[in-house]
DOTOR-499850 format. One record per residue (C-alpha): residue number from 1; x, y, z; residue in three letters. Coordinates in nm, 2 decimals. Layout:
N
NUM	X	Y	Z	ALA;
...
This chain:
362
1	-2.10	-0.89	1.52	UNK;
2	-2.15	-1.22	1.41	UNK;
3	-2.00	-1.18	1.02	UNK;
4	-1.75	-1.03	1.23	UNK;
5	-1.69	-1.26	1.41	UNK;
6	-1.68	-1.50	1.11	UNK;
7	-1.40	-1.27	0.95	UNK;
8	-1.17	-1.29	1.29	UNK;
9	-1.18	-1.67	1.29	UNK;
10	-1.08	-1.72	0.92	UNK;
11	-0.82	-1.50	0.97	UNK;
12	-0.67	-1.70	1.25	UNK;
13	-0.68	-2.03	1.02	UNK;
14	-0.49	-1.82	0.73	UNK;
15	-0.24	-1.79	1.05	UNK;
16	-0.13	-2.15	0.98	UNK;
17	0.05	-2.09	0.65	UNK;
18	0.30	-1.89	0.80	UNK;
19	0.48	-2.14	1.02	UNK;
20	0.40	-2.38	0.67	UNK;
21	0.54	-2.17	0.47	UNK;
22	0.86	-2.14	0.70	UNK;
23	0.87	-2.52	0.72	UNK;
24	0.85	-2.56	0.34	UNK;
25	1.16	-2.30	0.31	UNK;
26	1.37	-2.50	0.57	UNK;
27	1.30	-2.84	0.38	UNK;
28	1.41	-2.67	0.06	UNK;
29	0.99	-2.75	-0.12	UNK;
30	0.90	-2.64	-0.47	UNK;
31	0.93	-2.20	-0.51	UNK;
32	0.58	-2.24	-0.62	UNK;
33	0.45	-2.39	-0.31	UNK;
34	0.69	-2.19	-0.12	UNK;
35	0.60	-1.86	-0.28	UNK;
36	0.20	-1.97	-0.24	UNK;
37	0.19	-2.03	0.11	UNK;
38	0.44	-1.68	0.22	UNK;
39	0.19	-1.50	0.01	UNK;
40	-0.14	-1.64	0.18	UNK;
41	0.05	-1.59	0.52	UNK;
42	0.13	-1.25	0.49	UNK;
43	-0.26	-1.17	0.46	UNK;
44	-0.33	-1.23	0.86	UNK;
45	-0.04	-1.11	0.96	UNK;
46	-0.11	-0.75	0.77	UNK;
47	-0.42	-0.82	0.91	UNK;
48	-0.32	-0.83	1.31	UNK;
49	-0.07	-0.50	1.24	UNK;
50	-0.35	-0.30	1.11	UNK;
51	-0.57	-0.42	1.37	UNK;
52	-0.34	-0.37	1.68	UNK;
53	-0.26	-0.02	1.55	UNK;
54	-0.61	0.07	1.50	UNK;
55	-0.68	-0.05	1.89	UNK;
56	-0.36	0.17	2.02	UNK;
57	-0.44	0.48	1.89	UNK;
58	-0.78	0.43	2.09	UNK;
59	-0.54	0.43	2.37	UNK;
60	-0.36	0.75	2.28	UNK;
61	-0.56	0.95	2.09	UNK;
62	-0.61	1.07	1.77	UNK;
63	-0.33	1.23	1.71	UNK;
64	-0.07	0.99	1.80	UNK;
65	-0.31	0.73	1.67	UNK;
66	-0.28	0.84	1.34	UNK;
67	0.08	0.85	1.36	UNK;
68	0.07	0.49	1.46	UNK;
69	-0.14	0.43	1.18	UNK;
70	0.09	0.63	0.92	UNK;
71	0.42	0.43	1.08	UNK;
72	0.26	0.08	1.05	UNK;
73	-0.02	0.11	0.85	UNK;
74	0.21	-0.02	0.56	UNK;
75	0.42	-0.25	0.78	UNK;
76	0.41	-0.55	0.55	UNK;
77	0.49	-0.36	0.19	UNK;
78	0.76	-0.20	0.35	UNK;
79	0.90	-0.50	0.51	UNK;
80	0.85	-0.67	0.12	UNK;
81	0.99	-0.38	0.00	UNK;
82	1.30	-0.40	0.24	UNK;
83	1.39	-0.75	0.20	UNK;
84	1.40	-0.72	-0.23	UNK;
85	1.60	-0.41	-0.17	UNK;
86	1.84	-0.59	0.06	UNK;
87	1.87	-0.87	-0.23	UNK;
88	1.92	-0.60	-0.53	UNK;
89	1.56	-0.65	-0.68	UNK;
90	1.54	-0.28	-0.76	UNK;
91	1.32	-0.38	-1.07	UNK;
92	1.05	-0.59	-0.83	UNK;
93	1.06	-0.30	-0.58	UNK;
94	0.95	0.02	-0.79	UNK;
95	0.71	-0.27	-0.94	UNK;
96	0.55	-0.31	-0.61	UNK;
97	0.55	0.04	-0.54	UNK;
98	0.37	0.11	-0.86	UNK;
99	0.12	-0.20	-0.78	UNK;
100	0.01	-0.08	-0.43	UNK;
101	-0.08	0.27	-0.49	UNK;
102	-0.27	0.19	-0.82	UNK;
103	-0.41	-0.12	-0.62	UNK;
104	-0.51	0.15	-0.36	UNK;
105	-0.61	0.40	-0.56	UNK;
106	-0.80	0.24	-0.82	UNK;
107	-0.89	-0.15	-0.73	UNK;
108	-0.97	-0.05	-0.36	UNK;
109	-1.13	0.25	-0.39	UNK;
110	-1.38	0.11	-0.69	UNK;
111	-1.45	-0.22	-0.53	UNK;
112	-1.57	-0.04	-0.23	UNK;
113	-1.75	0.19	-0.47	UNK;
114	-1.92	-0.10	-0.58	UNK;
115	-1.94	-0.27	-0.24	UNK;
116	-2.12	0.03	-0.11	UNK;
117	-2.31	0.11	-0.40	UNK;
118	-2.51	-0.25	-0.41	UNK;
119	-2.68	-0.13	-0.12	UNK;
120	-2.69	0.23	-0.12	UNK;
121	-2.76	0.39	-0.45	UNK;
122	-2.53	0.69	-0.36	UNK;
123	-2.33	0.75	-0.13	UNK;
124	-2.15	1.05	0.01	UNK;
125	-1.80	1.17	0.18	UNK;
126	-1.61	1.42	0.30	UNK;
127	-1.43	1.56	-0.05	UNK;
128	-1.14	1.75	0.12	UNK;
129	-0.99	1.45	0.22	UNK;
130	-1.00	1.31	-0.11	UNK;
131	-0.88	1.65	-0.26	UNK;
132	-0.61	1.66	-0.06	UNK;
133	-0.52	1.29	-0.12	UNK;
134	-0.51	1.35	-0.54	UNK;
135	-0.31	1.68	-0.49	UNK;
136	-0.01	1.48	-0.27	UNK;
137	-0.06	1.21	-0.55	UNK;
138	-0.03	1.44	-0.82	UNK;
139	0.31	1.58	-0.61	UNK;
140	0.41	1.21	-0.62	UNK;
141	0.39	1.21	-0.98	UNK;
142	0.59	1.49	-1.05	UNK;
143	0.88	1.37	-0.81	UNK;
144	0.85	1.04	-0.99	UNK;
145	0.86	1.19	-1.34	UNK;
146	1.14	1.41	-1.29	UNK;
147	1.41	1.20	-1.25	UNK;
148	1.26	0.92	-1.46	UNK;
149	1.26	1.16	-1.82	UNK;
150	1.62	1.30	-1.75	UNK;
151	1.71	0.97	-1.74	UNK;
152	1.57	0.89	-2.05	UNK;
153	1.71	1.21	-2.22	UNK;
154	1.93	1.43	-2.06	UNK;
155	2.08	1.20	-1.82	UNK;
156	2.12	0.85	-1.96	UNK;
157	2.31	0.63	-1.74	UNK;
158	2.58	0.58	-2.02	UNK;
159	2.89	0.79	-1.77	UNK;
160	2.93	0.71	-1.41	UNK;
161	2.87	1.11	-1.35	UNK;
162	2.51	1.10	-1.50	UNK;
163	2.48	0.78	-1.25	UNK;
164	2.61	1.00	-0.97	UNK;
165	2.34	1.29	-1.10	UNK;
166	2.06	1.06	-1.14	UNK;
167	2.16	0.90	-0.77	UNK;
168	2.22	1.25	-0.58	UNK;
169	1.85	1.38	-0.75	UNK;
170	1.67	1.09	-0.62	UNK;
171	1.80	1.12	-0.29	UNK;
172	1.70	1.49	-0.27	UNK;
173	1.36	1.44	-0.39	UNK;
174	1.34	1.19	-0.19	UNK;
175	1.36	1.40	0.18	UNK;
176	1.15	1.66	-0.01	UNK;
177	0.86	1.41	-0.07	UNK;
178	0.92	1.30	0.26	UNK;
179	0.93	1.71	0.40	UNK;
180	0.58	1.66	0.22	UNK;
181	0.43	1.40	0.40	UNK;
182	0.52	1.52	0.68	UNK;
183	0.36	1.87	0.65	UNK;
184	0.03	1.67	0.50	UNK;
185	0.04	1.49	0.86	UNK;
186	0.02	1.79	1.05	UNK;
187	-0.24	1.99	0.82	UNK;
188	-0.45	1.70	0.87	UNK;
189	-0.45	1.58	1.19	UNK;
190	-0.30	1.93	1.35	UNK;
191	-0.39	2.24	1.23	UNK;
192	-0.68	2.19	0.99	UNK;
193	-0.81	1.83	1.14	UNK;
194	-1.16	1.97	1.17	UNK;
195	-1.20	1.93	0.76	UNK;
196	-1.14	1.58	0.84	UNK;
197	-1.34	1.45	1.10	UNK;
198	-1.55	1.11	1.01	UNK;
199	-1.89	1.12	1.13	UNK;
200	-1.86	0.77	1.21	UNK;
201	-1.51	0.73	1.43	UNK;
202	-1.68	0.75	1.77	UNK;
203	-1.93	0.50	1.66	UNK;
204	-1.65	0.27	1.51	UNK;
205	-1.48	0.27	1.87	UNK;
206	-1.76	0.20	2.05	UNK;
207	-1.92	-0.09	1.88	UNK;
208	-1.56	-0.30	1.88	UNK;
209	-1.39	-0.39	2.28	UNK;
210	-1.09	-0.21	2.26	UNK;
211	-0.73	-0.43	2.36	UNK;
212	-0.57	-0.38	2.59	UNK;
213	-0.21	-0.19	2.57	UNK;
214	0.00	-0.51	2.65	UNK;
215	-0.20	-0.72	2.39	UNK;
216	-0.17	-0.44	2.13	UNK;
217	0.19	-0.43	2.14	UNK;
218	0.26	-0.80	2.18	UNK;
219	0.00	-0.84	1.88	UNK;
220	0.19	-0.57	1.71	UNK;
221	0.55	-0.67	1.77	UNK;
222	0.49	-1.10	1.69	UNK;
223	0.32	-0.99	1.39	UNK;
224	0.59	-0.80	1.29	UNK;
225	0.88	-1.01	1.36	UNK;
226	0.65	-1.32	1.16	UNK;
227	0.61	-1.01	0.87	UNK;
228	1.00	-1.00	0.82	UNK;
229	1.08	-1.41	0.83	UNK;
230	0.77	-1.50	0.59	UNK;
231	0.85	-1.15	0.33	UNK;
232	1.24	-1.32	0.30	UNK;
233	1.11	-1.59	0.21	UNK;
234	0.85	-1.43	0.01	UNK;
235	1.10	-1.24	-0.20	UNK;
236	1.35	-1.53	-0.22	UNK;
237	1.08	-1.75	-0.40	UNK;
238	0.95	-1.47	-0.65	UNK;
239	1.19	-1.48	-0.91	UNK;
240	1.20	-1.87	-1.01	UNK;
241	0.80	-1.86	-0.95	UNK;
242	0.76	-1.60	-1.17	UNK;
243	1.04	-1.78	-1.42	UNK;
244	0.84	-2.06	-1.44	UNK;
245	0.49	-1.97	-1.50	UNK;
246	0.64	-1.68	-1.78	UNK;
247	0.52	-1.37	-1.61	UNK;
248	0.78	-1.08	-1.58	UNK;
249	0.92	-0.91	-1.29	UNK;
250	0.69	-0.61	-1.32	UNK;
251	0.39	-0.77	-1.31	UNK;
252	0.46	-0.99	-1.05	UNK;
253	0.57	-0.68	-0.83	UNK;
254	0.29	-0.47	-0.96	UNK;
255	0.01	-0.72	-0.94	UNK;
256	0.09	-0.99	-0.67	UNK;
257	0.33	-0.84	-0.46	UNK;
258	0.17	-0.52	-0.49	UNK;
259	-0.17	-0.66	-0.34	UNK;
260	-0.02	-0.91	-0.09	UNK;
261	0.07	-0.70	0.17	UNK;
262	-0.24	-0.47	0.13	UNK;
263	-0.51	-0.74	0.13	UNK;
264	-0.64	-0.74	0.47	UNK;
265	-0.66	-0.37	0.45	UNK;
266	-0.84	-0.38	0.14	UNK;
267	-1.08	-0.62	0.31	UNK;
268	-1.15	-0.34	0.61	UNK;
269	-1.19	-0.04	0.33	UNK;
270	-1.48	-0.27	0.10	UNK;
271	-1.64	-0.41	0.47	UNK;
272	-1.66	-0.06	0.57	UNK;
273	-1.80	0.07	0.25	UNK;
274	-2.05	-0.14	0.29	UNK;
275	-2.18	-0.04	0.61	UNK;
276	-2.22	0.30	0.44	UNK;
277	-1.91	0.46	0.63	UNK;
278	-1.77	0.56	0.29	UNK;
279	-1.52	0.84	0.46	UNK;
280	-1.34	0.58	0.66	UNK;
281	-1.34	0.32	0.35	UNK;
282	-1.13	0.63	0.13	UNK;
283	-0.95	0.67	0.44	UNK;
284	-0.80	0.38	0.40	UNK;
285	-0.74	0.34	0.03	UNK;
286	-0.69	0.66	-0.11	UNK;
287	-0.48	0.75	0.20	UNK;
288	-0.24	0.41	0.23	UNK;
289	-0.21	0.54	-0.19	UNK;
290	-0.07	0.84	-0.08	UNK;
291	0.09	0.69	0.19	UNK;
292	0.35	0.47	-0.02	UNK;
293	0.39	0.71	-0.28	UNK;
294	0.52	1.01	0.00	UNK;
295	0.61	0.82	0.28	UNK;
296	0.75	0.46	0.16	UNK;
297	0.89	0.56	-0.13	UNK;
298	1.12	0.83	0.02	UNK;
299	1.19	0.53	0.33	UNK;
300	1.34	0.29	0.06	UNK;
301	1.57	0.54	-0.06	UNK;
302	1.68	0.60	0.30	UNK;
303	1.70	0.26	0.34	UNK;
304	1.92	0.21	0.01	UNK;
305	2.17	0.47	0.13	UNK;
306	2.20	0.31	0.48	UNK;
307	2.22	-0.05	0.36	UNK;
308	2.48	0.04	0.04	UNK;
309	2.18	-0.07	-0.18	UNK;
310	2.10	0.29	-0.39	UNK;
311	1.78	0.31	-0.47	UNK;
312	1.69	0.59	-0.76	UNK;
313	1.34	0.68	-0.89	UNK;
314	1.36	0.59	-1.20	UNK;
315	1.06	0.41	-1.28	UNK;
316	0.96	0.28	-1.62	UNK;
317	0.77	0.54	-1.86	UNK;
318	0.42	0.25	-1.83	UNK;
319	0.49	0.24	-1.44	UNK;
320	0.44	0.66	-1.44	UNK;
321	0.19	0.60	-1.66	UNK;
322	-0.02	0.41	-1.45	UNK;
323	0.05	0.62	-1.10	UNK;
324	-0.07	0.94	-1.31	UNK;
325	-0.35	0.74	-1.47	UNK;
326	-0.47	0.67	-1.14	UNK;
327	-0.43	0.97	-0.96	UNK;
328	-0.66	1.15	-1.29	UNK;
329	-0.91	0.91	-1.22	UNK;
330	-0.96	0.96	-0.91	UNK;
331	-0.98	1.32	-0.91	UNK;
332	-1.24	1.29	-1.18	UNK;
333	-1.47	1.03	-0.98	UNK;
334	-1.43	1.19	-0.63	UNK;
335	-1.43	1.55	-0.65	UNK;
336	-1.85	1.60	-0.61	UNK;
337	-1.79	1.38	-0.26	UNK;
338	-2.05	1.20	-0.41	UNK;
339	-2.00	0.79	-0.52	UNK;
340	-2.22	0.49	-0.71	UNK;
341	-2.18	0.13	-0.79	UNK;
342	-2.09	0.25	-1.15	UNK;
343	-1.84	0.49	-1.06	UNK;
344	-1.70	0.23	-0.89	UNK;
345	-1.70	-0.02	-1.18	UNK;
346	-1.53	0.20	-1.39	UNK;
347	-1.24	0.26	-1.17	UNK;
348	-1.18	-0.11	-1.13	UNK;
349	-1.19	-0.14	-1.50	UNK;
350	-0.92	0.09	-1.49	UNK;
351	-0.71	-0.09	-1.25	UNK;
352	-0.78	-0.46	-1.51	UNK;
353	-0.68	-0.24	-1.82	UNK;
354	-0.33	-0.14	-1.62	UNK;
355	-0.27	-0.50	-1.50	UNK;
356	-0.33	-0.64	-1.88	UNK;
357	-0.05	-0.38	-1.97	UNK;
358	0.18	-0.51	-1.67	UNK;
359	0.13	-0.88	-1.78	UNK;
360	0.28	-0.82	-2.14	UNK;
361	0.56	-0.62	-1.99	UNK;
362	0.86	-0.92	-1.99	UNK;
């Protein structure tokens, strides 16, 4: 309890750079600085979402829990991911996309390898849940891929009815990714939720007090409402930040953004590994993978169509690259239910390799 402890308390002092970082933007201060202190203050607040989700679904069970958890686990990236959209930062977007599930997928999941590892020589998990995760990945993929190849041959956007095409088949794949998820939600925590039961989620509950509904959602709601001011300014700053220090849109979406808003999460997933609960740890970055590439993805085209900002899923051929990369990878290390400090190693190498790529992207 005391590390803890230690953890909750640095958190609250990260709190301060979000009412700094609002103050810089209102007295117009350098991007840099601006862009510096939005990113550090998005950590905490990720933080407190996650954390007042975790504490409602204590309250209403696992089911609805879980829901809770699927709705605002990735609160802040989809927040992000709204605001660029709303300012036409298609590019950034997809970018950030690509960055969280490879930063999920491969940087989370090895580091808490590793994490794990250091003190364990091997560790085991539940594989179905990581099965299941690659397969919806692998789904993701393909939905990806489709519309991003006929783009590049069959469909180039040179005629405004191949734009129509491309527009109308990334709206359609869209709901079907999202017809997906939704089916992967009830197989897992409906009709087959005894394949994915963590020996350790009683014993998480008890060892933590539990908040209290009211705090939960008042947590949950200022968090949220903090989330949205701090990611417009966030997104405002990123392009003359990135401008100035030479690094091109897709690596700052894939690399920065793309970690920003899952870095308190990723904190949970290594803290957890750790303690040898290696199910919950995958949970969490195998399944907030997933997650974007079923569940946000398909949101932000929604989104697009509601807010007149068409979104399409067109991603670059490196950006599929490195979502089907990942999802190999993962399959490969994971499918024994078995994990080492190496294993882990090798799939954060991965995740350095694909950033090098991203930085010489301009």
């Amino acid at each position: 309890m005391p590390a803890g402890a230690k953890r909750f308390n640095l958190i609250h002092l990260l709190l301060v750079f979000a009412p700094i970082a609002i103050a810089l933007e209102l007295l117009h201060a350098d991007h840099i600085i601006v862009f510096t202190t939005s990113a550090i203050a998005i950590l905490p607040l990720a933080k407190f979402i996650g954390d007042s989700t975790e504490h409602l679904a204590v309250h209403y069970g696992a089911v609805t829990g879980s829901l809770m958890n699927v709705t605002f686990g990735n609160a802040a990236e989809v927040i992000i991911a709204l605001t660029a959209l709303n300012a036409g930062l298609f590019d950034l977007i997809k970018a950030s996309i690509t960055g969280s599930i490879i930063g999920n997928v491969l940087l989370i999941f090895g580091l808490s390898m590793i994490a794990g590892g250091i003190r364990k020589k091997e560790q085991v998990f539940n594989s179905a849940n990581t099965n299941i995760q690659t397969s919806m990945l692998f789904l993701a993929v393909i939905g990806l891929a489709v519309p991003t190849i006929l783009a590049e041959t069959e469909l180039k956007p040179n005629s405004p009815a191949n734009v129509d095409s491309i527009q109308i088949m990334s709206d359609t794949l869209a709901f079907t990714l999202l017809a997906v998820y939704i089916a992967a939600l009830i197989f897992t925590f409906v009709t087959h939720k005894h394949l994915f039961v963590s020996a350790h989620a009683e014993e998480e509950h008890n060892n933590h007090a539990v908040w209290s509904k009211k705090k939960a959602f008042g947590v949950l709601g200022i968090a949220m409402v903090f989330v949205a001011v701090v990611s417009e300014i966030l997104v405002g700053s990123v392009e003359a930040t990135s401008k100035e220090f030479g690094f091109g849109e897709l690596f700052v979406g894939a690399v920065i953004v793309g970690l920003v808003g899952n870095a308190a999460e990723h904190s949970s997933a290594i803290i957890l590994a750790r303690k040898d609960k290696m199910d919950t740890a995958i949970g969490i970055a195998a399944g907030s993978g997933t997650q974007i590439a079923l569940f946000v993805v398909p949101l932000l085209v929604i989104a697009g169509i509601l807010l007149g900002k068409p979104l399409t899923l067109v991603f670059t051929a490196y950006e599929l690259a490195a979502v089907f990369l990942a999802a190999i990878i993962m399959n490969l290390i994971s499918h024994d239910g078995r994990t080492n400090w190496f294993e882990g190693a090798m799939m954060t190498a991965v995740y350095v390799i694909i950033g090098i790529g991203f930085f010489f992207i301009k």
